[in-house]
C-alpha positions in Angstrom: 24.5 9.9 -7.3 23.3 11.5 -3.9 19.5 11.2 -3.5 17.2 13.3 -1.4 14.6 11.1 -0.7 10.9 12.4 1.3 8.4 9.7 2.3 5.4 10.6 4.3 6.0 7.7 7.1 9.1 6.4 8.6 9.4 3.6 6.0 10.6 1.2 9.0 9.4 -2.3 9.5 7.8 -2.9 6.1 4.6 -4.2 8.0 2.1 -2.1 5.7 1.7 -1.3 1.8 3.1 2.4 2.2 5.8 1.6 4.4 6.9 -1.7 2.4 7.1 -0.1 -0.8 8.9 2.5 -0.1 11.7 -0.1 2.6 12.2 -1.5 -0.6 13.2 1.9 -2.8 15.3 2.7 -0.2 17.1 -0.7 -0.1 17.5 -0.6 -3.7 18.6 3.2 -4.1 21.0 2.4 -1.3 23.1 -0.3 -2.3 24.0 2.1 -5.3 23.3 5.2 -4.4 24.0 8.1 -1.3 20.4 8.3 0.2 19.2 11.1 2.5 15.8 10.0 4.0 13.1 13.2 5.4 10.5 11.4 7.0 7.4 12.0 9.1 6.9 9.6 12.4 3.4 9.5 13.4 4.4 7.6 16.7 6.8 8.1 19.4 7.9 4.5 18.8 9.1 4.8 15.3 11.8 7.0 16.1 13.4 3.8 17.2 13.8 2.8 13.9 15.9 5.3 12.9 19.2 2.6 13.3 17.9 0.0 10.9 17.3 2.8 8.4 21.2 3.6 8.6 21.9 0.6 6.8 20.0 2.2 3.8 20.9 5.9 3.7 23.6 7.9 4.2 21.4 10.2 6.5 18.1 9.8 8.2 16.2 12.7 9.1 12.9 12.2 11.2 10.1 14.6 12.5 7.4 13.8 14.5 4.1 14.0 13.6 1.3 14.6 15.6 -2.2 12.8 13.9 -4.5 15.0 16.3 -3.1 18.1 15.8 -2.3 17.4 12.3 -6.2 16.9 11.7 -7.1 20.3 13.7 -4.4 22.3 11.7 -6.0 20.9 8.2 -9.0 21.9 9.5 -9.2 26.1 8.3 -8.0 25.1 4.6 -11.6 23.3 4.1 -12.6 27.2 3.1 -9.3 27.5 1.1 -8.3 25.8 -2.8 -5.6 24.0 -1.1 -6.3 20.0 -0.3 -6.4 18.8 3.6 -3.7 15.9 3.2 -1.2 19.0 2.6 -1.4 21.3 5.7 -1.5 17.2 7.2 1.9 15.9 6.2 3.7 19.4 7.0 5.9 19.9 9.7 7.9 23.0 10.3 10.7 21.0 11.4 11.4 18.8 8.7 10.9 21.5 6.0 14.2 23.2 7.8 15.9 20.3 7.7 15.1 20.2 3.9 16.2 23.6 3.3 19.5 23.1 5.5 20.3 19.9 3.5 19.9 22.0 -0.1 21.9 24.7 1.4 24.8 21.8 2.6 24.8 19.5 -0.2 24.2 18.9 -4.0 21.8 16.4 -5.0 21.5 14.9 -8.5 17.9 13.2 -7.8 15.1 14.1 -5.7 12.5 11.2 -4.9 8.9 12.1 -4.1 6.8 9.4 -2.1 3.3 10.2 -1.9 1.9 13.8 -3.3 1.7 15.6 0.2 5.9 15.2 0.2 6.1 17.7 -3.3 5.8 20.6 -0.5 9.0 20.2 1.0 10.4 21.0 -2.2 8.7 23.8 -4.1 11.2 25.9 -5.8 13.8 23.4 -6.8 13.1 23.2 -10.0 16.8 22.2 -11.4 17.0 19.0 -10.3 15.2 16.1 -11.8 12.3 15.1 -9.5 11.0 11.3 -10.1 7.5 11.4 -7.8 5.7 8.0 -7.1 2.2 8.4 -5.9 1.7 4.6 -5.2 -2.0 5.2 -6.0 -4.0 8.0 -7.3 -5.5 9.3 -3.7 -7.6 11.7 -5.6 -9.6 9.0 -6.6 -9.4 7.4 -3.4 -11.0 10.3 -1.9 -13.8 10.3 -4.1 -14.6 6.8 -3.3 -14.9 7.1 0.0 -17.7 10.3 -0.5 -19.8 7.5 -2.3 -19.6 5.2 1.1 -20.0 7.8 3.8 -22.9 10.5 4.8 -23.3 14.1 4.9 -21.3 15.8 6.2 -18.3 13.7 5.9 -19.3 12.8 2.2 -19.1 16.6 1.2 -15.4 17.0 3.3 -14.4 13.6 1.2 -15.7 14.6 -2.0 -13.7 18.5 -1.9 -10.9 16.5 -1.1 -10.9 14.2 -4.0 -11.1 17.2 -6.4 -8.6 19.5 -4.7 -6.3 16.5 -4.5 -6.5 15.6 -7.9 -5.7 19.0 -8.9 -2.4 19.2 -7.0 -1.5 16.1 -8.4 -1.6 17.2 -11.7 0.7 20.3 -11.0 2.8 17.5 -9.1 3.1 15.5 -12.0 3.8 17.8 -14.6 6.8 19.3 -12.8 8.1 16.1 -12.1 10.6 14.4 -14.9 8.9 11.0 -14.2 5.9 10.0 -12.4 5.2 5.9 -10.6 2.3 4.4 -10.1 1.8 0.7 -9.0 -1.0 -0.3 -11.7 -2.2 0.3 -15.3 -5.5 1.2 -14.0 -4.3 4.3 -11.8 -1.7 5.0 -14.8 -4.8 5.3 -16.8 -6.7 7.6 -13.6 -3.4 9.8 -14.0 -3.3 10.1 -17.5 -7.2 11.3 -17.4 -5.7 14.2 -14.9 -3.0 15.5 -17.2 -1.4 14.2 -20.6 1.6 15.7 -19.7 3.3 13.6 -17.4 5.3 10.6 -18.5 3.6 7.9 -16.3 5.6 4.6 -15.2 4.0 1.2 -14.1 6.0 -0.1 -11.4 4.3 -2.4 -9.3 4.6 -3.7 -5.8 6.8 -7.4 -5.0 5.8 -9.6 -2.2 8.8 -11.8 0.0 7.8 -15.0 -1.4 10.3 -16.3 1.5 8.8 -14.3 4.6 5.3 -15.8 3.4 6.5 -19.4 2.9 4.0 -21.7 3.9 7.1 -23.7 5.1 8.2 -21.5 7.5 5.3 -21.9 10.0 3.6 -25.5 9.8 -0.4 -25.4 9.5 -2.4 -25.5 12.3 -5.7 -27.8 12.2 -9.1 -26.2 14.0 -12.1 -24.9 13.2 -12.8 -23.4 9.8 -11.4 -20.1 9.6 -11.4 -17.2 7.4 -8.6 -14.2 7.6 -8.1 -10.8 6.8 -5.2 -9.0 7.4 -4.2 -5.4 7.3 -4.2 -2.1 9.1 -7.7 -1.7 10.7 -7.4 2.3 11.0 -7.7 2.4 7.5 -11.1 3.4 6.0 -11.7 0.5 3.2 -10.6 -2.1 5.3 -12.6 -1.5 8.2 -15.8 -0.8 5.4 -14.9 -4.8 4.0 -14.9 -6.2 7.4 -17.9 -4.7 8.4 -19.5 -6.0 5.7 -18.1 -9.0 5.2 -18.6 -9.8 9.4 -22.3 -8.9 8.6 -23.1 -10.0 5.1 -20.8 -13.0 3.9 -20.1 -14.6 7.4 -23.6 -14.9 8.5 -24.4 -17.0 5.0 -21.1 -19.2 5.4 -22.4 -19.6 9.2 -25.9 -21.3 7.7 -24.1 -24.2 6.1 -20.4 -24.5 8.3 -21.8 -23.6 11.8 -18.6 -22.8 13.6 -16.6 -21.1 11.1 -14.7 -18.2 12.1 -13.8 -14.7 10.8 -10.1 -13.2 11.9 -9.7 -9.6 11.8 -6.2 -9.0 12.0 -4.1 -6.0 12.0 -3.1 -2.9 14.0 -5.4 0.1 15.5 -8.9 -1.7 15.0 -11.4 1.6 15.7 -14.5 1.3 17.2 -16.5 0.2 14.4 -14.4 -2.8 14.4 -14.2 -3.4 17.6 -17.9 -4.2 18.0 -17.6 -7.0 15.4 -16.5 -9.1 18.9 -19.6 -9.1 19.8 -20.7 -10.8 15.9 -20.8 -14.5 16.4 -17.6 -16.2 14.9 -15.7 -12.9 14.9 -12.2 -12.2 16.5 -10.7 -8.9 16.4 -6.8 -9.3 17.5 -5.5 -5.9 17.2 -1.5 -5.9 16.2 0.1 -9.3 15.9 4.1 -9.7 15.8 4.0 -11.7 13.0 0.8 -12.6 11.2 2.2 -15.7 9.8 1.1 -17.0 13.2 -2.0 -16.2 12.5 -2.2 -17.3 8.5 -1.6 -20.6 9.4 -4.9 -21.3 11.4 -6.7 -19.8 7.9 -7.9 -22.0 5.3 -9.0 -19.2 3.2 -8.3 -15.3 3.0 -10.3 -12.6 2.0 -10.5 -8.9 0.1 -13.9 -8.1 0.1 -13.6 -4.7 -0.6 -16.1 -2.1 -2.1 -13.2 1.1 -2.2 -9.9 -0.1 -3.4 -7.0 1.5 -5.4 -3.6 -0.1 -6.6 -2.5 -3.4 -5.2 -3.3 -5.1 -2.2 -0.3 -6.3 -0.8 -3.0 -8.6 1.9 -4.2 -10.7 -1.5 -0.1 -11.1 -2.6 1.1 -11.8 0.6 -1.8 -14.5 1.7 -1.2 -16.3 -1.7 2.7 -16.4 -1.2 1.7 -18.4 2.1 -0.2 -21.0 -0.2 -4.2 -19.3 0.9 -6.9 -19.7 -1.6 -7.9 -16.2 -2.0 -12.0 -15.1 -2.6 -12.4 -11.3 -3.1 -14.7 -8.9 -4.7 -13.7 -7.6 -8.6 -13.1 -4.7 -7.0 -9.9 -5.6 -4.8 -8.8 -7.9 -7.8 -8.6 -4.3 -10.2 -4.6 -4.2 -9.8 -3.6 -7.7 -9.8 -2.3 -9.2 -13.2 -4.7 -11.2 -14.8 -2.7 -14.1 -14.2 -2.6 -14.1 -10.5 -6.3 -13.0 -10.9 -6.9 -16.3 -12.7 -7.1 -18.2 -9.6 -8.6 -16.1 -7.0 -12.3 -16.7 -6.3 -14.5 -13.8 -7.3 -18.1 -12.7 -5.4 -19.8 -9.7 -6.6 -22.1 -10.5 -3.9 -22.6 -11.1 -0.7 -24.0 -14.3 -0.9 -21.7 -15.3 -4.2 -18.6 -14.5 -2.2 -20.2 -17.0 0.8 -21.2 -19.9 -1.7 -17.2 -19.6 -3.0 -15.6 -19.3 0.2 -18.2 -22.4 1.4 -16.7 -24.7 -1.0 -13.5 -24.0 -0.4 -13.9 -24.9 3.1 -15.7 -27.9 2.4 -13.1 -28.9 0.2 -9.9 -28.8 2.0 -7.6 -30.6 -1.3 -9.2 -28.5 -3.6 -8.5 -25.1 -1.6 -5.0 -26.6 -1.0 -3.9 -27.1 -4.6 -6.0 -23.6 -5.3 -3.7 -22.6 -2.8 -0.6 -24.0 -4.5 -1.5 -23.0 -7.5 -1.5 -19.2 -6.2 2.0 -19.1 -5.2 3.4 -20.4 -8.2 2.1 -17.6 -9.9 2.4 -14.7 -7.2 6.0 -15.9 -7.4 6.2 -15.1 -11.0 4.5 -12.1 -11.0 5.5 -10.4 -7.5 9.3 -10.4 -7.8 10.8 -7.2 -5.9 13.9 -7.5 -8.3 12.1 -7.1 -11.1 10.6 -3.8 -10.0 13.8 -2.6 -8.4 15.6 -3.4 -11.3 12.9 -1.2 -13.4 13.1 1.6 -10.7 16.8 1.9 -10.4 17.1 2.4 -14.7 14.4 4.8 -14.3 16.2 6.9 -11.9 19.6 6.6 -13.5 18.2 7.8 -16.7 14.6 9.2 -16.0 14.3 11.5 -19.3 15.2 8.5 -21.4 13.2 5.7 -19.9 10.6 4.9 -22.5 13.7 4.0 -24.6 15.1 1.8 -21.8 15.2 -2.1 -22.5 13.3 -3.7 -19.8 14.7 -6.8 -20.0 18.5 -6.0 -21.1 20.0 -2.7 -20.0 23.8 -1.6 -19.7 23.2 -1.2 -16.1 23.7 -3.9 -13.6 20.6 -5.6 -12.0 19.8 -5.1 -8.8 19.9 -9.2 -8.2 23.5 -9.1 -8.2 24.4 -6.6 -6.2 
């Protein structure tokens, strides 16, 4: 089959959730498949990336996006019916390139990832379209109205209901729709009863995050969070967790640390330097580096939708894990099992305390964690589930999970 397949950010190196998701479609759909990437580059830098791609798809095709300008051109559809994140992901250029490719070639599937991507295509209704929306960002939207003020709470909360309308005109014209979780299956299902909603959830590289590959480093008592710091949720948990948990952990383990580590840290997480304990390191290379100085990482989150690859990725290494309920809401329950759960500030310090305090027990916590994230998390068993669904998209309810007449994706 030849695939036309739109993503909203160049999905190269799988270094963050959206981008490592969809690295991973790609891989998949490519060693079977012809793959013709669109993609949006929000940095001059990515376009360097393009090479590593070509190893995936038969053709890349990459537009640069500009974030400032993006955000001023979104700006005159606040008085329209039309949601912001639209006007945002679109770019002149790539829709030509889009049109050009339908004009030059005939495509059997056409892969949608994330719901601002459906635009490029409006009017090719003959070809089946299989549209994964990771999470439900209509929700997402609505979450963050509930942590911000006025005005930006009002922009948030139009958003969140013009989003979630589009989505359900996304979703019923689409053959299949993906989600990563039950719970935003569920969130989709409330929006229309039309779609036919897949569970597919995200894998973590139990061999990248081996705890083997970079030996543990002794030091002071350290607690990590990882992710990308321009990103609204995670700069709310560390805030509050540098201000609320820390402070409490402080009172009983003077000395104990808090890493913030991840790319583009704004300004509101920038002044957490100046918090006693706190280091901000902006982007890191590899942040196995910085893992192995942790004893314990963290998800305190208040917003939070799908899976966080942080919590998958820090137990793969062999971390004890101690999050809110919250974070925990797309995790299976067996992996969930073992992570240590605060629904306060000062429950999360008192569980993250003792696992400090008790080195062997956060170890074989630790241990424990892997085994199962390693059970649950296997890429090949979503890739496998993905590549039947696009093979056979109007039949996939009737689709054995476990035995199928296609070949799995393991062997190839």
């Amino acid at each position: 089959m030849r695939i036309l397949y739109l993503c909203h950010r160049i999905p190269y190196p799988p270094n963050k959730g959206d981008k490592i998701r969809a690295f991973h479609q790609l891989r998949a759909m490519g060693a079977r498949h012809e793959v013709d990437l669109f993609t949006l580059a929000d940095e001059d830098v990515d376009t360097a990336h393009i090479r590593a791609l070509r190893e995936y798809c038969t053709r890349v095709t990459v537009a640069r996006l500009n974030p400032r300008w993006a955000r001023l051109r979104s700006l005159p559809h606040v008085v329209t019916l039309a949601p912001l994140t639209v006007p945002y992901f679109h770019s002149g250029e790539l829709q030509r390139e889009v049109r050009q490719a339908f004009r030059s070639n005939s495509y059997d599937r056409i892969f949608i990832y994330c719901s601002a991507m459906a635009q490029y295509v409006d009017g090719h209704h003959g070809i089946p379209i299989l549209t994964d929306l990771v999470d439900v960002d209509s929700d997402k939207w609505i979450q963050y109205a509930a942590y911000t003020k006025f005005p930006f709470s009002a922009v948030y909360r139009r958003e969140g209901r013009r989003l979630r309308e589009y989505e359900r005109r996304i979703c019923e014209r689409s053959s299949c729709v993906i989600v990563t979780t039950e719970r935003e299956a569920q969130l989709l299902r409330q929006i229309t009863q039309a779609a036919a909603v897949h569970v597919i959830p995200n894998g973590v590289d139990t061999g990248y995050f081996s705890p083997r590959q970079i030996p543990a480093e002794s030091g002071p008592a350290t607690v990590i969070f990882t992710g990308d710091m321009s990103y609204f949720p995670n700069e709310e948990a560390v805030v509050f967790f540098a201000g609320k948990v820390l402070p409490v952990i402080q009172q009983s383990i003077p000395g104990a640390r808090f890493l913030i580590v991840g790319r583009k840290p704004g300004r509101n997480v920038l002044a957490l330097r100046k918090v006693e304990g706190v280091e901000v390191t902006g982007f890191v290379p590899d942040v196995r580096t910085y893992l192995a100085q942790a004893q314990v990482a963290v998800a305190p989150f208040s917003i939070a939708a799908g899976i966080q690859n942080k919590i998958l990725e820090a137990m793969a290494y062999g971390l004890p894990v101690a999050a809110t309920p919250r974070a925990l809401q797309g995790v299976s329950a067996n992996v969930a099992e073992v992570v240590e759960t605060g629904h306060t500030a000062e429950e999360l310090a008192g569980k993250i305390a003792r696992l400090l305090q008790n080195p062997e027990q956060a170890r074989s916590i630790g241990i424990e964690g892997r085994r199962r994230v390693t059970a649950d998390y296997q890429w090949e068993q979503s890739l496998d589930q993905l590549l039947r669904l696009l093979e056979d998209p109007f039949h996939a309810d009737s689709l054995d999970t476990e035995a199928n007449s296609h070949c799995s994706f393991r062997a190839l």
